[in-house]
Each structure stands twice: as C-alpha cells, then as structure tokens.
C-alpha positions as CSV (number, residue, x, y, z in Angstrom):
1,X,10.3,-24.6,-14.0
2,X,12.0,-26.9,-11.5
3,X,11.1,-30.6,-12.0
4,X,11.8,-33.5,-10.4
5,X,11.3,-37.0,-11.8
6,X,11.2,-40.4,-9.1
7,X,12.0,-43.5,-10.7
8,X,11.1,-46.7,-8.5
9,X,10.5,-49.7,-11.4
10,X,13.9,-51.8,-12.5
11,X,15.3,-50.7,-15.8
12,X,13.9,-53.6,-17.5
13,X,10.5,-55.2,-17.4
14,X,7.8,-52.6,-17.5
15,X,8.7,-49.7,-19.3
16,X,7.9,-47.4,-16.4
17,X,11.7,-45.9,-16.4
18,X,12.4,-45.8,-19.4
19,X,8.7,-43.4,-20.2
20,X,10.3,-41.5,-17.4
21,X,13.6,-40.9,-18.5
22,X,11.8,-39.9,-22.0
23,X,10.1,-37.6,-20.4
24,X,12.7,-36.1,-18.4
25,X,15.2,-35.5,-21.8
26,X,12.3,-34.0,-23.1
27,X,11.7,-31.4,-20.0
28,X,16.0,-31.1,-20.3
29,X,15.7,-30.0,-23.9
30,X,13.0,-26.7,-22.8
31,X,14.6,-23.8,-22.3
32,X,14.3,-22.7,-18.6
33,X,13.9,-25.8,-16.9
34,X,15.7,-28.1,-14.7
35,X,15.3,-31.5,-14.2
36,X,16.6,-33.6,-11.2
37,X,15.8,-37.8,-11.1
38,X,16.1,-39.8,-8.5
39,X,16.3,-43.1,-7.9
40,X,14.8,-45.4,-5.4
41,X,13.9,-48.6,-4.7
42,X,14.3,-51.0,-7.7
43,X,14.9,-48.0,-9.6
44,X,18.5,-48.0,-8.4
45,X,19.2,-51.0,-10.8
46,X,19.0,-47.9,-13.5
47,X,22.2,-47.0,-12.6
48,X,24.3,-50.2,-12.6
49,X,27.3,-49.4,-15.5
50,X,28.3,-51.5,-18.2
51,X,24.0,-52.4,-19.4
52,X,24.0,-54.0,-22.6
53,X,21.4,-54.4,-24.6
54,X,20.6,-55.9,-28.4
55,X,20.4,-53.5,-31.2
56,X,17.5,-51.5,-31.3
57,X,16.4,-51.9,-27.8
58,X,16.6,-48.6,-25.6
59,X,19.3,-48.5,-23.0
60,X,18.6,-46.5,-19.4
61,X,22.4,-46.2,-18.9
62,X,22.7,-43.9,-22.2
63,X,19.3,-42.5,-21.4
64,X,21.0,-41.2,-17.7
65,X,24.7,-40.6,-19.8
66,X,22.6,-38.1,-22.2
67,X,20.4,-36.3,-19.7
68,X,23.4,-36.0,-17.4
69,X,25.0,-34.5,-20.4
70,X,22.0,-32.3,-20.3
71,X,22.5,-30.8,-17.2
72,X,19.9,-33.3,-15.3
73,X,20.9,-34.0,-11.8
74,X,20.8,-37.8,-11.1
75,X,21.0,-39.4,-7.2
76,X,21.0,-43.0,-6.6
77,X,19.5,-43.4,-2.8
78,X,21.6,-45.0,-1.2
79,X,20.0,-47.3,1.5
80,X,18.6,-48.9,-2.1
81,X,22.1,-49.2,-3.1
82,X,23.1,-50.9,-0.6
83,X,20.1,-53.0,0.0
84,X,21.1,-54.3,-4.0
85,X,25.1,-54.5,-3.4
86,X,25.6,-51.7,-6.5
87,X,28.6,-50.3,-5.5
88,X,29.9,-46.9,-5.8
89,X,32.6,-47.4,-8.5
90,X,29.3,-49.5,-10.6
91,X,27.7,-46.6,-11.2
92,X,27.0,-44.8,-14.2
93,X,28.7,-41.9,-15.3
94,X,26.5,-39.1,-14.1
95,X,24.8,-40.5,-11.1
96,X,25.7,-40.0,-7.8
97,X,25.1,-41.6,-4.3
98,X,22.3,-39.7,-2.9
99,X,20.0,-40.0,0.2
100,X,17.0,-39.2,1.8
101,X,17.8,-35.9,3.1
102,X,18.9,-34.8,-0.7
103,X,15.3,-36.3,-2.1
104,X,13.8,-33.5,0.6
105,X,15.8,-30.8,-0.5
106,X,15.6,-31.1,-4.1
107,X,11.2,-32.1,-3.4
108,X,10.7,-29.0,-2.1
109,X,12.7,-26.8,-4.4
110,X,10.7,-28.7,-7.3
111,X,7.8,-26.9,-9.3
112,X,6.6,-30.4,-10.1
113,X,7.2,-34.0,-8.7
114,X,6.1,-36.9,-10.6
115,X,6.6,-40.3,-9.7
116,X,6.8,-43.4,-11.9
C-alpha cells in the first residue's frame, strides 16, 4: 500500500501533526508500504531545523529525521515556504522543497490520502 499523509497545522499548538506523523512511522514500520508527507500551509513550520523542545515533550523535527530514516518521502511546498521566509538551507534533514505538481503526482500514485 501507497500512503500519503498531508500535514497543514503548525508543529505546535494542536497536536494535529504530531497524530500524523505518529501515524505515518507507524504505516513506515508495515512491511509493504510506503509513506510520502507533505507539507503545506502552516504545516511547512514542521520542517524548520534546529526545534527545541523541553524534555519529554515530542519533537516534529526527530519525528521527520526518523521517518525519513524510514524511507518516508517528505516535501515542503514551496509557495508555503516562501510565504513563511524558511529557507532552503533551514530545513530539516530529510525534507525537501516540493511543489504542487509533486503533491499530484505522488496523490495519484497513493492507495490512500489522509489529511490532517
């Protein structure tokens, strides 16, 4: 199964991202699947390097680090980078620049989209 996971909260504040990233490690670790997120809107703030959090308290930059490590494919749209000044080079390790035409192609090679 193909899945693709769109992220559109800020890292902090609800807890919408971080329940999707859960989910999406968890889809990474069954045998068989991909996983692709993408992040838009607000959700691009998930990808600024360097977060630091207390002790503890979950931290969306590890949670990307570890499902990229996973295999997970990770894009960052860019018009909602730019629209928040994040910078290439600010990125975390494991995301990429993306855009809309790559959120089309990887939509309609998903199984399932799901949208938080």
């Amino acid at each position: 199964m193909k899945y693709l996971i769109i992220l559109n909260d800020a890292p902090y504040g609800s807890e919408r991202s971080y329940n999707g990233l859960r989910l999406a490690s968890s889809l990474a670790r069954q045998e068989g699947t991909t996983v692709s997120v993408f992040l838009m809107g607000d959700g691009a703030a998930c990808a600024v390097a360097g977060q630091s959090t207390p002790n503890g308290y979950y931290n969306i930059e590890r949670m990307l680090k570890g499902l990229a490590a996973k295999g997970a494919r990770i894009g960052i749209c860019g018009s909602c980078m730019d629209a928040r000044g994040l910078k290439d080079g600010f990125i975390a390790q494991g995301t990429k620049r993306s855009s809309l035409d790559e959120l089309t192609a990887w939509t309609t090679e998903a199984d399932q989209v799901l949208v938080f």
